[in-house]
N, C-alpha and C positions, 0 to 999 in steps of 0.2 A: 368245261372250264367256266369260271366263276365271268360276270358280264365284268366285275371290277379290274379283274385282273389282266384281259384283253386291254380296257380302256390304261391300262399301268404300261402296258408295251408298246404302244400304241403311241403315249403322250414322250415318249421315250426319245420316240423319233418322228412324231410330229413334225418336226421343221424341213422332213426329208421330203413329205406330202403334202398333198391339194387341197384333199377332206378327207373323210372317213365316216362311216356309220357300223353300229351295232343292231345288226337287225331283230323287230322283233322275236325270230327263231335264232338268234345268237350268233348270226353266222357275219363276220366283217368284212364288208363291202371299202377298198381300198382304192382312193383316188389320185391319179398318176398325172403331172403334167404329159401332153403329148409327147416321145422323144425319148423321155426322162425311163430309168429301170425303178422299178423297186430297190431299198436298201436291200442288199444281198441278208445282214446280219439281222433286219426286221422281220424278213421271210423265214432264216432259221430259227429266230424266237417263237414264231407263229407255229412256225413247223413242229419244233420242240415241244410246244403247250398244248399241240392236239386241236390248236385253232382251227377251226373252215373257214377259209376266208378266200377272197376274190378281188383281182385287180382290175380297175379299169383306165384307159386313160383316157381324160377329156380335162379339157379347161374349168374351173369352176367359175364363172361371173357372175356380175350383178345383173338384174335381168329389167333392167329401163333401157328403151330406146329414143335415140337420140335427135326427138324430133319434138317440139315445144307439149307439154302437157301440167301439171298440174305447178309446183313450184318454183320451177323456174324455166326460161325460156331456153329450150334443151334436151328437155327429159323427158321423153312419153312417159308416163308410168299408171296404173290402173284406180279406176275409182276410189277416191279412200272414204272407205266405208266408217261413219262414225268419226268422219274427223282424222285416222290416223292415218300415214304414209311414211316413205322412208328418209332417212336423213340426205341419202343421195339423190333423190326425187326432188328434194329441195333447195340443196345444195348447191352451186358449183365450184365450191372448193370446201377444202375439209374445215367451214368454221361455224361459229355459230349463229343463223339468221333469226334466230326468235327475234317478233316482234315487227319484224320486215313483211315488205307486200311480194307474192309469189301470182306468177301468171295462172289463169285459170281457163281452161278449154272442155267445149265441150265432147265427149268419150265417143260422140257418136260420129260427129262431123269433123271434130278436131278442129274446130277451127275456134277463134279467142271469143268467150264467153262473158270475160271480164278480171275481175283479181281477188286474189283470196289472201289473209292475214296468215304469215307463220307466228302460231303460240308458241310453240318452244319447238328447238331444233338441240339435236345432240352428237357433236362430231363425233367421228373414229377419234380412239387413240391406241396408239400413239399420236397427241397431236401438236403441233408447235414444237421449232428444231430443240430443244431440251429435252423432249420428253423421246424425241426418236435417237437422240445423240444415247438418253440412256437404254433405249429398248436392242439398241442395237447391239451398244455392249451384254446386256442381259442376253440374247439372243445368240451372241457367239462364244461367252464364256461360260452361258451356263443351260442353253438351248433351250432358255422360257422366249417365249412370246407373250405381250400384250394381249389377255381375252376381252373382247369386245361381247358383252349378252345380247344387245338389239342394233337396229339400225332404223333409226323411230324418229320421225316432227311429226307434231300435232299441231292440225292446222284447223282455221276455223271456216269448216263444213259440217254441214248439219246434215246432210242423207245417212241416214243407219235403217240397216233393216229389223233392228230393237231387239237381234239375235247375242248372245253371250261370243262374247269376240276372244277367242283363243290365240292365234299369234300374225304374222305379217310377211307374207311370201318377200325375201329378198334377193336371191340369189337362186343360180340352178347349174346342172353341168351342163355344157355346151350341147352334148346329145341328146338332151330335154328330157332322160329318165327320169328325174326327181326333180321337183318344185322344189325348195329349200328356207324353212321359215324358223321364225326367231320365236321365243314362247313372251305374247304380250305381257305378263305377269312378271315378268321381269323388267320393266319399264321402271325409271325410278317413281319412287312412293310419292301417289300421291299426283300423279298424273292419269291412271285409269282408274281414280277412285268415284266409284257409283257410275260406273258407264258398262254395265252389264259385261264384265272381264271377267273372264275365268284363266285357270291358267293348261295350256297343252297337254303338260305334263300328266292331269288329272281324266285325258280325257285319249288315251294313246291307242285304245280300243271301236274310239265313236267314229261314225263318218261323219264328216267337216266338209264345209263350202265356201268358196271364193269365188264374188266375182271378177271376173279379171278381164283384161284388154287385150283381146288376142290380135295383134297386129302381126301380117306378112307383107303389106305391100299398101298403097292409098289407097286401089282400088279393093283389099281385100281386108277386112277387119273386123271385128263385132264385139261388143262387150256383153259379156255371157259367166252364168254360173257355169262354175266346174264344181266337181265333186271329191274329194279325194280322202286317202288313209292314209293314216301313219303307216311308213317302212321303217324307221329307225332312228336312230337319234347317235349325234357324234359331230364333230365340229369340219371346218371350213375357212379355205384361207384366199380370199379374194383381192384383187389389183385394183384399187382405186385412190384417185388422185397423186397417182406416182407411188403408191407404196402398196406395199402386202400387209393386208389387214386379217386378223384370226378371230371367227366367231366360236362360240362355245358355251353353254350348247345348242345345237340348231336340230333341226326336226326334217328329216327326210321324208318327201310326200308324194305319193302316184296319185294319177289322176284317172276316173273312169274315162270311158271316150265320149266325146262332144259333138256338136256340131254346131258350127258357125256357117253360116252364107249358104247352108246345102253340102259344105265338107267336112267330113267326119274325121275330128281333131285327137290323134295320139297320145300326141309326149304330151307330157305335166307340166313344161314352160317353157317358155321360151321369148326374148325380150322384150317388152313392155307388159311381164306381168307383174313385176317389183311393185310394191307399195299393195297388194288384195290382202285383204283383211280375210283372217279365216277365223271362221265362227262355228258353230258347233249345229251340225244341218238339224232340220227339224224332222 
């Protein structure tokens, strides 16, 4: 079956799931809140079209932890490579701080380094009661969601490792299967112009690298590259600042295994790796 025609049954009942992906073998990977079944009638569409497809259930979230790091006092979140990080990383509520001072810590110690300027920030929307009074009607009369493409501030840091930056780990399932990033190239215009961006999309084949902040505990942490490929691509619907936010499209990502502090690290994410810049490995 056609990969379009999946994603047509799929957006169908979208509102009924967490996330979803189309895997590069075409096979759809279905994400379940915990608790929650399958739509009975999404499963017989699947069934009917000859889909392969598979269910999981796990939470999908945002993957900063809640302990002071780079934007605001609050958010661990991983080096932003080149400047870029996530809107929630900077954030503490859904508006917009361009141009404001964000705390800065160092990744190693974690402890305050000093402060760093937010250049531009870009809420979720739906944002401000108007725009969710209309999303909501839209949502229940006609079962569209608001599509969010990124979850992006650009802030002013200058570490880049002068690699071609493809998109921005912001989310992941709570089982740490897949990393879950946003394609940089869809940032509005004119914001990654001439800072070595490419876009994901063009690159669903390469191995790609982040570094990120692997944090379990104060005494156990390291900032370390990972490595990872593309699994799939298909959207995601995450709980922040009181609402459920839908990205589309996002990029499913495994990660090889690591090793931090002497332990040999598995899953692909797990919280405070929000805001890793993925670049295109060399």
């Amino acid at each position: 079956m056609a990969k379009l025609d999946i994603e047509k049954i799929i957006r169908k009942h979208k509102k009924h799931i967490n996330g979803w992906m189309v895997g590069k073998d075409g096979k759809l990977v279905i994400f379940m809140f915990p608790g929650k079944q399958a739509p009975g009638e999404l499963l017989v569409a699947l069934q009917s079209a000859n889909v392969a497809y598979e269910v999981r259930y796990s939470d999908i979230k945002l993957m900063q932890f809640f302990r002071p790091w780079g934007g605001i006092k609050g958010a661990l979140c991983s080096p932003p490579v080149g400047g870029y990080t996530c809107h929630h990383c900077a954030s503490p509520f859904n508006g917009d701080r361009s141009g404001q001072e964000g705390v800065l810590y160092d990744p190693n110690t974690l402890q305050v380094v000093g402060s760093v300027k937010i250049l531009e920030d870009y809420p979720f929307h739906p944002n401000g009661l108007i725009e969710k009074i209309i999303a909501f009607f839209k949502w229940i009369f006609l079962g569209e969601r608001e599509v969010n493409k990124y979850d992006l501030a650009k802030i002013d840091y200058s570490d880049d490792n002068g690699k071609t930056k493809v998109g921005v780990i912001f989310a992941g399932p709570s089982d740490g299967s897949f990393a879950i990033a946003y394609d940089i190239a869809n940032a509005p215009t004119g914001l990654t112009g001439g800072g070595n961006v490419d876009s994901i999309e063009k690159h669903l084949d390469d191995p790609l690298e982040a570094v990120v902040l692997h944090y379990e505990s104060n005494d156990f942490h390291c900032v370390m590259p990972r490595r990872y490929r593309v699994a799939g691509k298909g959207g995601a619907t995450v709980i922040a600042y009181g609402y459920a936010y839908y990205f589309e499209p996002v990029y499913y990502l495994y990660a090889e295994p690591a090793t931090c502090n002497g332990k040999t690290i598995t899953e692909s994410v797990r919280p405070g790796y929000s805001g890793s810049v993925v670049y295109l490995s060399s």
